[in-house]
Residue frames as qw, qx, qy, qz and C-alpha x, y, z in Angstrom:
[[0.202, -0.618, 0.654, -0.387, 1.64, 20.63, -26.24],
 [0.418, 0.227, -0.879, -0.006, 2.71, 17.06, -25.62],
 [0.769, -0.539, -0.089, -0.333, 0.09, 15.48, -22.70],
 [0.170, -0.585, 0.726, -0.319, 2.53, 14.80, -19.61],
 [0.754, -0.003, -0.645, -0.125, 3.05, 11.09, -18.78],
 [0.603, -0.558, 0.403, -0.403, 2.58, 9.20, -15.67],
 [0.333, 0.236, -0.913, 0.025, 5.00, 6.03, -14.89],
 [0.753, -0.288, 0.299, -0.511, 3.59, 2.81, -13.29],
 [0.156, -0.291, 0.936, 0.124, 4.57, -0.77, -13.22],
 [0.056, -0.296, -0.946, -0.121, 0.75, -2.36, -13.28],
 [0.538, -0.086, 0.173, -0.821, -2.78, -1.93, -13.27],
 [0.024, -0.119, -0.993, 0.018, -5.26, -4.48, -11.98],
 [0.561, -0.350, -0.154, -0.734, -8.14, -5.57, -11.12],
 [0.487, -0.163, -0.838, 0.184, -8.56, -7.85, -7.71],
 [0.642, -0.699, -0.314, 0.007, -10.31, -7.66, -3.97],
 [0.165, -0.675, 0.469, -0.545, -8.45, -5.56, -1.03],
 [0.766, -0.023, -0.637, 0.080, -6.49, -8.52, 0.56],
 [0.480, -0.363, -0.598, 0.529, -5.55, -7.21, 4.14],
 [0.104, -0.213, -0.596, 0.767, -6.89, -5.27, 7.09],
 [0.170, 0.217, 0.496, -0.823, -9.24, -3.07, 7.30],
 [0.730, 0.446, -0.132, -0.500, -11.51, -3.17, 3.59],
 [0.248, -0.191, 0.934, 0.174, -10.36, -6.70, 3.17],
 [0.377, 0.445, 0.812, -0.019, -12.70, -8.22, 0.20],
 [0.330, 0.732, 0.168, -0.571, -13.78, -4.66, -1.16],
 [0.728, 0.487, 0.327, 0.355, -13.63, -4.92, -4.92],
 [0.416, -0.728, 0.186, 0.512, -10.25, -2.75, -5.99],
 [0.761, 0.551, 0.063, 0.337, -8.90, -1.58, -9.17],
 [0.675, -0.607, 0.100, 0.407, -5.22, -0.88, -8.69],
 [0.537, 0.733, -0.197, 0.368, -2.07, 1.26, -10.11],
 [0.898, -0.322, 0.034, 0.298, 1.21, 0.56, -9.15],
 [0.237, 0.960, -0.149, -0.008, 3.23, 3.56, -9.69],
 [0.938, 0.087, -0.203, 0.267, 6.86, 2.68, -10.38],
 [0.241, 0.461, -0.414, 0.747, 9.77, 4.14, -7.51],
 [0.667, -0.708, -0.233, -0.009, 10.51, 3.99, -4.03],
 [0.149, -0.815, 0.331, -0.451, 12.35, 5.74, -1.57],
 [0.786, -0.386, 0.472, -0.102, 12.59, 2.28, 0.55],
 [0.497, 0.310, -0.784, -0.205, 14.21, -1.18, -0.55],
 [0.798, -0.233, 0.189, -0.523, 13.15, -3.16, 2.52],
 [0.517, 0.464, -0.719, 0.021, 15.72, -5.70, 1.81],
 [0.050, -0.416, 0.772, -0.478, 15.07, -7.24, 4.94],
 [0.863, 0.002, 0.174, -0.474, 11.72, -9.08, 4.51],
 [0.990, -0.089, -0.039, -0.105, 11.48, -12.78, 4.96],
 [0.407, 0.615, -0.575, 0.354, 15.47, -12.66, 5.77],
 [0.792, -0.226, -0.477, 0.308, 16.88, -15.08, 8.65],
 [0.446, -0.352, -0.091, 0.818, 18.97, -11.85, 9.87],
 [0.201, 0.799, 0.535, 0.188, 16.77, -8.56, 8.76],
 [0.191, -0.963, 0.058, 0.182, 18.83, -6.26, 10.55],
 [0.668, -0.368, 0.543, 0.350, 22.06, -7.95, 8.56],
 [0.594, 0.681, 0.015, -0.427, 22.37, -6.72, 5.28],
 [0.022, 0.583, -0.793, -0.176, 25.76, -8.60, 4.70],
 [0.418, -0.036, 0.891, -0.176, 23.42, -11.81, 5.34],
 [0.561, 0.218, 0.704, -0.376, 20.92, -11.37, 2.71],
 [0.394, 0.128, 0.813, 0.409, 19.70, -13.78, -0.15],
 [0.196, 0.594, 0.315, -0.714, 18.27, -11.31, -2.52],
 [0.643, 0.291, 0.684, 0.187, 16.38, -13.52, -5.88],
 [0.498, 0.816, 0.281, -0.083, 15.26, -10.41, -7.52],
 [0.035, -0.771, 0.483, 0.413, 19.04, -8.93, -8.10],
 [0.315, -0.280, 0.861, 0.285, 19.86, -12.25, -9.67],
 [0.506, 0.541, 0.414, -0.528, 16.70, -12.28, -11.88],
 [0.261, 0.048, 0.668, 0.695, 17.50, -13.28, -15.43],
 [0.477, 0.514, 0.467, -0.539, 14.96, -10.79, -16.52],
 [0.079, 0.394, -0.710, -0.578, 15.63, -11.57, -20.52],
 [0.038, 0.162, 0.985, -0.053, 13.39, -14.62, -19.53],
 [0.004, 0.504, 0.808, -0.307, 10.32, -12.23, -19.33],
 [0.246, 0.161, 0.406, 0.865, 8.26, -9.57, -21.16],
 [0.371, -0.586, -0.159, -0.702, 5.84, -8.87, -18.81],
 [0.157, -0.549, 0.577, -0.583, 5.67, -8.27, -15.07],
 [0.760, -0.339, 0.226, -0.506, 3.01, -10.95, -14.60],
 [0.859, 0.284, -0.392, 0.168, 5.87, -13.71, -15.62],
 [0.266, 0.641, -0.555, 0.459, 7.46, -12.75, -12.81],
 [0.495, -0.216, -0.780, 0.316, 7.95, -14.92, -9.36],
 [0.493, -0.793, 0.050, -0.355, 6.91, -13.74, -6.10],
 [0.341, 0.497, -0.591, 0.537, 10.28, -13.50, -4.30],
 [0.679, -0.401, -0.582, 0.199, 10.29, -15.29, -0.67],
 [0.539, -0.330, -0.126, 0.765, 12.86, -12.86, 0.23],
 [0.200, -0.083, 0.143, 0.966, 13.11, -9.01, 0.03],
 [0.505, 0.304, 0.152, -0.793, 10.46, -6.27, -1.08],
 [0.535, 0.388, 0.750, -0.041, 7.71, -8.63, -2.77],
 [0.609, 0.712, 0.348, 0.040, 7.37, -5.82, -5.23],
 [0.504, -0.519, 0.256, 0.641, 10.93, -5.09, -6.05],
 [0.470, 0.154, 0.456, 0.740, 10.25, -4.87, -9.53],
 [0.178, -0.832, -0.476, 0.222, 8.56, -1.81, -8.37],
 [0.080, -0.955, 0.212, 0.191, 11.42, 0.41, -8.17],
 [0.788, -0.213, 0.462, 0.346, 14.38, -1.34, -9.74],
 [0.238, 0.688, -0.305, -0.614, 16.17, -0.04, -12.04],
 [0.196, -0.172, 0.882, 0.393, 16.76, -3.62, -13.53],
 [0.353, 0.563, 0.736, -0.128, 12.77, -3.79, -14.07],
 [0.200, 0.536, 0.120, -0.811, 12.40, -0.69, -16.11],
 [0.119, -0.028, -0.680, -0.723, 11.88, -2.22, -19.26],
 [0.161, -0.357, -0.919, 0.054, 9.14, -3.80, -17.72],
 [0.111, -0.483, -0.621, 0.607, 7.49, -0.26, -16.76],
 [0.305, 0.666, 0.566, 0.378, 4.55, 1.65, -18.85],
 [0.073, -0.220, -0.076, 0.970, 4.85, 5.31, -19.07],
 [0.043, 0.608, 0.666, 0.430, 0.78, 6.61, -20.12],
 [0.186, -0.353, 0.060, -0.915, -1.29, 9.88, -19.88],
 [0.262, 0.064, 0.713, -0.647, -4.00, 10.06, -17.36],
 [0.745, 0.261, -0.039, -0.613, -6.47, 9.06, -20.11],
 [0.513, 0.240, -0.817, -0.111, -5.16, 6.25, -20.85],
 [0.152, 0.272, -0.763, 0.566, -4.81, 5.41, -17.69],
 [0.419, 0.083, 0.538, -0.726, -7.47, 6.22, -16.37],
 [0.742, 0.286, -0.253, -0.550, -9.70, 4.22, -19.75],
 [0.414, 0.367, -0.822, 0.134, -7.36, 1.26, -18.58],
 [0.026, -0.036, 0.854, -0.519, -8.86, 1.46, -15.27],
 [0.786, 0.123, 0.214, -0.567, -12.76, 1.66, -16.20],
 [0.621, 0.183, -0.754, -0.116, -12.28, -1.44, -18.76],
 [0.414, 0.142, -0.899, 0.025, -11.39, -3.55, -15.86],
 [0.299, 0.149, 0.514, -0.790, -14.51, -2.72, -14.21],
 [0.553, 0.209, -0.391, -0.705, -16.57, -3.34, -17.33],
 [0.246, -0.043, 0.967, -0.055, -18.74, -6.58, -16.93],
 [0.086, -0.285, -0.753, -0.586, -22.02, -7.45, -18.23],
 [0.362, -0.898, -0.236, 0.087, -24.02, -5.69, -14.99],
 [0.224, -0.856, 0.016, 0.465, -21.58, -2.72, -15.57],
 [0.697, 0.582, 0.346, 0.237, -20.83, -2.11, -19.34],
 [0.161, 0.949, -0.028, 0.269, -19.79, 1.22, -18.98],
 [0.623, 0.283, -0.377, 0.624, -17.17, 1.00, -15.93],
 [0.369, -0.826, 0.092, -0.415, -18.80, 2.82, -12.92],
 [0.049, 0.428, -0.634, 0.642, -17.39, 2.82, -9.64],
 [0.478, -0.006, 0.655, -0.585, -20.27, 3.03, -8.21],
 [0.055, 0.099, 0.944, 0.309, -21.75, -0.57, -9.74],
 [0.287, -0.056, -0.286, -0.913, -25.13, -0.02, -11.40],
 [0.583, -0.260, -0.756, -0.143, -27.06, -3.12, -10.16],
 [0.669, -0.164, -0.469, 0.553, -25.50, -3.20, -6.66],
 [0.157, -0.961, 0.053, -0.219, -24.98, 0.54, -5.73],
 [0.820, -0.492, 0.115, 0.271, -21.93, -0.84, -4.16],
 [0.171, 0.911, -0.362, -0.099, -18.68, 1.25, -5.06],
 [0.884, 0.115, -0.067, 0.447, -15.21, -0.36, -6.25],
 [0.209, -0.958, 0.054, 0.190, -12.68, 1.44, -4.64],
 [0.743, 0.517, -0.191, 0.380, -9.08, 2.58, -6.46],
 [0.808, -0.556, 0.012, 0.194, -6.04, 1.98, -5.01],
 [0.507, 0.778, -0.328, 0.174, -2.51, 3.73, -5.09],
 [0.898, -0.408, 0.149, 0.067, -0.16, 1.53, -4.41],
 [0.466, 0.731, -0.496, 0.046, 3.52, 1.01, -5.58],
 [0.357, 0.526, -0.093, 0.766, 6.64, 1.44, -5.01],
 [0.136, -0.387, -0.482, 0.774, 5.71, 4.51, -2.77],
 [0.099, 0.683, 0.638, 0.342, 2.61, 6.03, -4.30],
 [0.221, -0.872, -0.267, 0.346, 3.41, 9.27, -2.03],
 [0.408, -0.302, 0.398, 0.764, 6.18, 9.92, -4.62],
 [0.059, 0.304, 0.699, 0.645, 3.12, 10.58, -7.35],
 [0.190, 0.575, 0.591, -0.532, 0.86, 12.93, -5.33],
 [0.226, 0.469, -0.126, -0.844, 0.19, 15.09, -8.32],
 [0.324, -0.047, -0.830, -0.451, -0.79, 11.74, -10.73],
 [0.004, -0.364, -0.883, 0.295, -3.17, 10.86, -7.93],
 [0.196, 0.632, 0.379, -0.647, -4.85, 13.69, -8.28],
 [0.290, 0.334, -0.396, -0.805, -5.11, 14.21, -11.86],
 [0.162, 0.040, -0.936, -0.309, -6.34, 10.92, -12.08],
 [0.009, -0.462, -0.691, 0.555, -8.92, 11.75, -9.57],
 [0.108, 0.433, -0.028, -0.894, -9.68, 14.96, -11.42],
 [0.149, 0.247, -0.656, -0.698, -10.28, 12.72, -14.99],
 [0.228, -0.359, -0.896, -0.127, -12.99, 10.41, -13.93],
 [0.092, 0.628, 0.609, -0.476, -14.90, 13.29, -12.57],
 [0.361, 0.443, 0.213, -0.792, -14.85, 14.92, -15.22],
 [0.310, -0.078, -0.897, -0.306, -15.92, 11.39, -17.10],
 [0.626, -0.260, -0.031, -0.734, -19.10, 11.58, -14.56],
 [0.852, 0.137, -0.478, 0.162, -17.27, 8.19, -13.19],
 [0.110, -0.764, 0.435, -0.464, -16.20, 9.85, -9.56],
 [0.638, -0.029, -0.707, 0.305, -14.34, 7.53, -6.94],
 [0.558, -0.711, -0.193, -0.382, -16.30, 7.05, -4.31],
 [0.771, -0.537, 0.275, 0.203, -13.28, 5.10, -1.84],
 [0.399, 0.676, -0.543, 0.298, -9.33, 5.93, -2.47],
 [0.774, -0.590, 0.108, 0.202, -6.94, 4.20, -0.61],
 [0.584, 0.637, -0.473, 0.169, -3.55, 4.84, -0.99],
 [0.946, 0.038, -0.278, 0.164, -0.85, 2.42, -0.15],
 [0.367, 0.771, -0.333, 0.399, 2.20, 4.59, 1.47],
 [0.565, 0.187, -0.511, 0.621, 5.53, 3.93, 4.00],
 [0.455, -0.844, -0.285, 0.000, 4.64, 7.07, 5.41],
 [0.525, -0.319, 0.071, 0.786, 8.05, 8.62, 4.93],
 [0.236, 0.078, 0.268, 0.931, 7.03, 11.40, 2.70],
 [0.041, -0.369, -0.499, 0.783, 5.56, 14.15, 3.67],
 [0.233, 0.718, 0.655, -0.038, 1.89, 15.51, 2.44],
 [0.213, -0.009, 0.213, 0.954, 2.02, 18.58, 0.06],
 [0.400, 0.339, 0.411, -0.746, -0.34, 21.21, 0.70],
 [0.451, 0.231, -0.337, -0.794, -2.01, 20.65, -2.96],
 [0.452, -0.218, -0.863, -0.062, -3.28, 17.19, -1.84],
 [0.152, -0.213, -0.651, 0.712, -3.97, 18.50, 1.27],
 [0.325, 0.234, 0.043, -0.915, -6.48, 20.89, -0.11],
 [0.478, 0.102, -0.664, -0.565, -7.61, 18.30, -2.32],
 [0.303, -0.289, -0.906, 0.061, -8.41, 15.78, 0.07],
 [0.171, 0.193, 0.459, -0.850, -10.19, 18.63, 2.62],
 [0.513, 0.316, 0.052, -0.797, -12.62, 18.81, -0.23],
 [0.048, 0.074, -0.970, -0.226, -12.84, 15.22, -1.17],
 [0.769, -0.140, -0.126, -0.611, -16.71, 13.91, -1.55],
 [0.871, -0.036, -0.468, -0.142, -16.11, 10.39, -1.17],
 [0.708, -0.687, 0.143, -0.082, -13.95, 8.59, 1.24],
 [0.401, 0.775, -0.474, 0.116, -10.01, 8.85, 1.78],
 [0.907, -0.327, 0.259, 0.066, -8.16, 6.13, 3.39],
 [0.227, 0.712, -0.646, 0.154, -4.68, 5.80, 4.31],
 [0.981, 0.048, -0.144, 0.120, -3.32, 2.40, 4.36],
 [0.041, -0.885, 0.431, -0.174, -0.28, 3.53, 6.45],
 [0.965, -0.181, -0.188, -0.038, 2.42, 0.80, 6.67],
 [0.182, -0.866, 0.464, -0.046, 5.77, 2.08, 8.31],
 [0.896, 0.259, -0.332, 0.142, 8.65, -0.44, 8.01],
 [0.626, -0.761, 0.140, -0.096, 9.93, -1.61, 10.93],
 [0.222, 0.706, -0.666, -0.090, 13.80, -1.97, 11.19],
 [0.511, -0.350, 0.776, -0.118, 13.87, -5.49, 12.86],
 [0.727, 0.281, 0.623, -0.069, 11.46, -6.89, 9.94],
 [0.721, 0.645, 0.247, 0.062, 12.68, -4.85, 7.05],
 [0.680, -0.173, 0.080, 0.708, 16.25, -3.53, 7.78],
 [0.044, 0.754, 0.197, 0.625, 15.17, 0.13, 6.75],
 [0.420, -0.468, -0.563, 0.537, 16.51, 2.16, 9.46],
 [0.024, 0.378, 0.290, -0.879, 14.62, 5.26, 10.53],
 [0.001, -0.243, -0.808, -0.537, 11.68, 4.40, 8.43],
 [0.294, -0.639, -0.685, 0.189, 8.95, 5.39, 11.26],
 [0.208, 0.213, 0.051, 0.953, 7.87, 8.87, 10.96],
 [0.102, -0.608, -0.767, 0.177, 5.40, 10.30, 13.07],
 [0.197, 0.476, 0.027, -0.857, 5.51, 13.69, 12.12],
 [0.274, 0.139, -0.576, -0.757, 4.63, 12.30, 8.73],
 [0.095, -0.339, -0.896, -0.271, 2.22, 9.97, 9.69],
 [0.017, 0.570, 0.670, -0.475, 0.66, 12.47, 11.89],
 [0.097, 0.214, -0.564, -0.792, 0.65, 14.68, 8.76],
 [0.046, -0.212, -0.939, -0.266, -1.86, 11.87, 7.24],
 [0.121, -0.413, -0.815, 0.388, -4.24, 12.10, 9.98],
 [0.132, -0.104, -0.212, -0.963, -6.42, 14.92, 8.25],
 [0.483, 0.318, 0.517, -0.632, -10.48, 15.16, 9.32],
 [0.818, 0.360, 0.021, -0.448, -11.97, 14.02, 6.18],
 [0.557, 0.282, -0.778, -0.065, -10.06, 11.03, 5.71],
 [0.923, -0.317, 0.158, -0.151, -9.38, 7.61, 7.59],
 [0.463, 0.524, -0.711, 0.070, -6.45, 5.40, 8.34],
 [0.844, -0.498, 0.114, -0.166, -5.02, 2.85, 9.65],
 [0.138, -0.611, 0.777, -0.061, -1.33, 1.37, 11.02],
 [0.917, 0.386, -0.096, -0.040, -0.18, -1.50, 8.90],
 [0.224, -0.655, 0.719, 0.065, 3.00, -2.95, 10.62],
 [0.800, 0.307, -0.483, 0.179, 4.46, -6.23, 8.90],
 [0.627, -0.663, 0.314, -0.262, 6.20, -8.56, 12.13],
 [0.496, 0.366, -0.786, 0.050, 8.41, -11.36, 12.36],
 [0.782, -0.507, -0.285, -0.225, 6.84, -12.23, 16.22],
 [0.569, 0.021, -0.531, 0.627, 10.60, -11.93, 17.60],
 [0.392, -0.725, -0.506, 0.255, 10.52, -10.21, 20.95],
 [0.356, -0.250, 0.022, 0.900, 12.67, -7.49, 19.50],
 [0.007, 0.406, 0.634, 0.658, 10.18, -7.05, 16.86],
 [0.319, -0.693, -0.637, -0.114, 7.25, -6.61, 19.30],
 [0.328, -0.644, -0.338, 0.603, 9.01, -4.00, 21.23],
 [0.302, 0.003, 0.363, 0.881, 10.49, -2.05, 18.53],
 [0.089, -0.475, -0.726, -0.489, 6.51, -2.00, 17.44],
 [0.358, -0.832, -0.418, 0.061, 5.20, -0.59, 20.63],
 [0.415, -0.486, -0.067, 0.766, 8.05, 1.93, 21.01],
 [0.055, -0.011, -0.272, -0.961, 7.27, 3.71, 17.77],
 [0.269, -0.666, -0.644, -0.265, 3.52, 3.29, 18.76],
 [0.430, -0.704, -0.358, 0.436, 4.15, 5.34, 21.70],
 [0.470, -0.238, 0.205, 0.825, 5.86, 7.73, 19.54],
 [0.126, -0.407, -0.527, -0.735, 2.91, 8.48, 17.36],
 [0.354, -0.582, -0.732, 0.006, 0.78, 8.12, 20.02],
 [0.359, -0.370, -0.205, 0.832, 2.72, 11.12, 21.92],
 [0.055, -0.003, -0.200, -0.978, 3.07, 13.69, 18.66],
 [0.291, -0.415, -0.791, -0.341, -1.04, 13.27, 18.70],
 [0.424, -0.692, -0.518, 0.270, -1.81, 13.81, 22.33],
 [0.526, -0.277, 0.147, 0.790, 0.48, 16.65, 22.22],
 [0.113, 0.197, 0.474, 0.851, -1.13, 17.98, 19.68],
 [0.292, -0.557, -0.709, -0.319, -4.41, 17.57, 20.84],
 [0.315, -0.729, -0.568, 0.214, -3.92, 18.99, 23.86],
 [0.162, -0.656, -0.265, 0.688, -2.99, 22.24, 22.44],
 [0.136, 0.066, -0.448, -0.881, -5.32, 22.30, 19.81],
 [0.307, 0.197, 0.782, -0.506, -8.65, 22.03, 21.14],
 [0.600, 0.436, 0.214, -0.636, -10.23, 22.86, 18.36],
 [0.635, 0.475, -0.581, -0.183, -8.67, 20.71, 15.86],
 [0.711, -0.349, 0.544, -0.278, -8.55, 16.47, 17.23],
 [0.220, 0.428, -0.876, -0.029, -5.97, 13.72, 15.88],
 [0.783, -0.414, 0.354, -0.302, -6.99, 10.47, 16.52],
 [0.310, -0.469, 0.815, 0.140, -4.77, 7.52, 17.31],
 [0.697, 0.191, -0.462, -0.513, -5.46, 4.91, 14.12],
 [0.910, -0.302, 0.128, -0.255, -6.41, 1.38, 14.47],
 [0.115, -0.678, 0.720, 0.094, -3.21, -0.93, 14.57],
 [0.941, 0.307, -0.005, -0.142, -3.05, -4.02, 12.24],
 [0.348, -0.645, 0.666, 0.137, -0.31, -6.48, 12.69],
 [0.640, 0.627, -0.333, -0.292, 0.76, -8.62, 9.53],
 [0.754, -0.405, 0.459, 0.238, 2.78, -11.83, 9.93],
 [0.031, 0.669, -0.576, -0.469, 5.85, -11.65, 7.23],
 [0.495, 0.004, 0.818, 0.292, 5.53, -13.43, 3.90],
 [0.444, 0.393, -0.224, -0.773, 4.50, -12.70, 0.47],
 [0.535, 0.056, -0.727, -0.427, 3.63, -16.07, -0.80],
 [0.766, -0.346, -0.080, -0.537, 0.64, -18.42, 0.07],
 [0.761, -0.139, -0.471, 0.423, 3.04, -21.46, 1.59],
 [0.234, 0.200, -0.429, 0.849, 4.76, -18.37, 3.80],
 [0.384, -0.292, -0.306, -0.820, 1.14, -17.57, 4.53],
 [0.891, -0.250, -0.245, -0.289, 0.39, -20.94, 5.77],
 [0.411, 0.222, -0.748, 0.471, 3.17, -21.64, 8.11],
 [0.547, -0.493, -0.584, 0.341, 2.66, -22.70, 11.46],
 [0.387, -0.139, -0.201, 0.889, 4.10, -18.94, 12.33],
 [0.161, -0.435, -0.112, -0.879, 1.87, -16.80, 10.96],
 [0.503, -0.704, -0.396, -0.307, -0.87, -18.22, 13.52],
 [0.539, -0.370, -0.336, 0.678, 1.79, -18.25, 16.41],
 [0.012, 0.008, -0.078, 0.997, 2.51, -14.44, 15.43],
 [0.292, -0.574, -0.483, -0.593, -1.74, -14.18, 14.97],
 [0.614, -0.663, -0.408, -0.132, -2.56, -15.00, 18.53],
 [0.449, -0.072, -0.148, 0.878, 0.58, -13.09, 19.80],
 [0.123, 0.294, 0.256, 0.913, -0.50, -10.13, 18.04],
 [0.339, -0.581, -0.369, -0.641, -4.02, -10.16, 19.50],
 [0.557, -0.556, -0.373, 0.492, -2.71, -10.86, 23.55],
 [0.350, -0.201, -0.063, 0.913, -0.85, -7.69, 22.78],
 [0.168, 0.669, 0.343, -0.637, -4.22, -5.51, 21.39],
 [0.236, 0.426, -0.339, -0.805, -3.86, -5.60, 17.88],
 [0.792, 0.382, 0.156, -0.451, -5.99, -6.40, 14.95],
 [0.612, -0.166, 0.671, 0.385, -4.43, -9.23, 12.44],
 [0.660, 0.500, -0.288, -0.481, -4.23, -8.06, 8.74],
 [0.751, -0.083, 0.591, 0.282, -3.61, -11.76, 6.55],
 [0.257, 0.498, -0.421, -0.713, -2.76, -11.31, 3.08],
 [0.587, 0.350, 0.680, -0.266, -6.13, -13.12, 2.08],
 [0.631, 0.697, -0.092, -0.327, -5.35, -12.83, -1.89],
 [0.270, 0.434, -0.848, -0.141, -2.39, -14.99, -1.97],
 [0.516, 0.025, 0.825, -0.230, -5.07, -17.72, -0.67],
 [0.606, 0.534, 0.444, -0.389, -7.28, -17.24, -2.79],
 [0.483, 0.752, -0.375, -0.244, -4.97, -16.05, -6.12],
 [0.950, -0.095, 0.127, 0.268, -1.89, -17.77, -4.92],
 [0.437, -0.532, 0.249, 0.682, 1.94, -16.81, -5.74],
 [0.319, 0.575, 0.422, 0.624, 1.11, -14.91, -9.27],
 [0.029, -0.405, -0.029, 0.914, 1.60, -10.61, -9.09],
 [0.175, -0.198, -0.541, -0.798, -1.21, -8.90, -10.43],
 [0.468, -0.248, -0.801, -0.280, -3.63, -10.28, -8.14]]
C-alpha cells in the first residue's frame, strides 16, 4: 500500500519572530491551502476589494523554480503563494518520513548531530511550528507527524500552530492534544475585516473551541491603527470574552480563560516594519492594554521567505 502524502509549500529552519515565544528556535512546515485570501493587507482601502493592487496575481512565476526566489509582496496575504493555485508547481507533496527526516536535518549542527528537539548540550527544546496557508486544514498531518518523531525517540517538546481560527477542532486532535506531554500553543490570529477585507473571519465559538486545559494561546490581531480598526478589535474582543464567561459560569467545573491579546502593526517587509507607523500604532496599542507582537525576523532576515 502506497504511504499517503502530505502537501506543503516549505520547511525551515529560523527563530519565532512575533509575540509571545519571540526568539525560540523553530523548525517550520508550511502546509499548502487556505480557506482565507486576506486580500486586504497593506491596501490603502482594505475593506475595498475593487481598490486593490494585488503583485502576487501578476507574478510572472516562469521567472522562478523555487519559493525562496520569490518577493515578499507589500500588498495582500504575504504568503499567497501559500494557497494559490498559480503557485502549485512550486508545492512538495512528501510522506511523513520524509518530512519529518527533512525536519531533524535542519536541526542537525555540530552540538546536535543527530537532530533532537530537545538540544543535547543546552537541554533547551526547539519548538515545531504549523503554519501555512491554514494549518487547521491538516489536523490529521499534524498529528501523524507528531506520532513519527515519537516513535524516532525525537518527541516535540513545544508545538505551536499558526491558525485564523475559522475551523473548527476535530475531536481526534482534541483527544490528542488532552494527552499531549509537552506543550501546545495556539498562535490564534483572527483577521480582522477593516485590516484584511475577510468578512466574518472572527469566530469565537471556534476560538473558544481552542481554549482546551492542556494547551496555551494567545490573540494575534494584525491593525492598521485606524479608529475603525481599534473598535472593530475590541468589539470582537468582547465577543470572545462573553462566549467564555458564559461558559464559565455554567461550568464550574471546567474554566476558559480569556488569552493574552497581541496587537501587530501591518506589514510584511522590514522597510513596512520600520515606518514611522508601526511605532505610532505600538504606543496606541499599549494606551489601549495590549501587548505589541513586531515581526522581529524581517529585521534581522530581511524581505527573503523562508526565514
Amino acid at each position: 500500500m502506497k504511504e499517503k502524502t502530505i502537501r506543503y509549500s516549505e520547511i525551515f529552519y529560523s527563530f519565532q519572530g512575533e509575540a509571545e515565544m519571540a526568539g525560540k528556535p523553530t523548525v517550520w512546515i508550511r502546509f499548502f491551502g487556505c480557506n482565507l485570501e486576506c486580500n486586504g493587507f497593506g491596501q490603502e482601502h482594505p475593506t475595498q476589494p475593487e481598490t486593490h493592487v494585488l503583485p502576487y496575481k501578476d507574478f510572472d512565476i516562469s521567472t522562478v523554480s523555487k519559493l525562496e526566489d520569490l518577493p515578499v509582496w507589500h500588498q495582500g496575504c504575504d504568503s499567497s503563494y501559500s494557497w494559490s493555485a498559480k503557485y502549485k508547481k512550486l508545492v512538495h507533496n512528501d510522506t511523513v518520513s520524509d518530512i519529518c527526516d527533512k525536519l531533524s536535518e535542519l536541526m542537525k549542527s555540530p552540538t546536535n548531530p543527530t537532530g533532537l528537539f530537545r538540544h543535547p548540550v543546552t537541554g533547551q527544546d526547539t519548538q515545531l511550528a504549523f503554519t501555512g496557508g491554514e494549518p487547521m486544514l491538516n489536523q490529521e498531518a499534524m498529528q501523524d507527524i507528531l506520532e513519527e518523531f515519537d516513535r524516532r525517540d525525537n518527541p516535540v517538546q513545544t508545538v505551536t500552530v499558526e491558525t485564523n481560527t475559522t475551523k473548527p477542532l476535530k475531536p481526534e486532535l482534541k483527544e490528542f492534544i488532552d494527552q499531549f506531554y509537552g506543550r501546545w500553543h495556539w498562535a490564534m490570529s483572527p483577521k480582522l475585516h477593516t485590516v484584511s477585507g475577510e468578512v466574518d473571519a472572527v469566530k469565537p465559538e471556534v476560538i473558544f473551541e481552542y481554549l482546551q486545559p492542556n494547551s496555551s494561546a494567545v490573540l494575534k490581531f494584525v491593525v492598521t491603527g485606524t479608529e475603525e480598526c481599534w473598535f472593530e478589535l475590541r468589539d470582537h474582543l468582547d465577543k470572545i470574552r462573553n462566549h467564555i464567561d458564559l461558559f464559565d459560569a455554567n461550568n464550574h467545573e471546567l474554566v476558559r480563560w480569556m488569552p493574552e491579546v497581541w496587537v501587530m502593526p501591518v506589514g510584511a517587509t522590514k522597510d513596512q516594519q520600520e515606518a514611522k507607523t508601526v511605532a505610532d500604532i505600538s504606543i496606541e496599542g499599549m494606551r489601549r492594554g495590549y501587548n505589541i507582537a513586531t515581526r522581529n525576523h524581517c529585521y534581522v532576515f530581511g524581505n527573503v521567505i523562508g526565514k
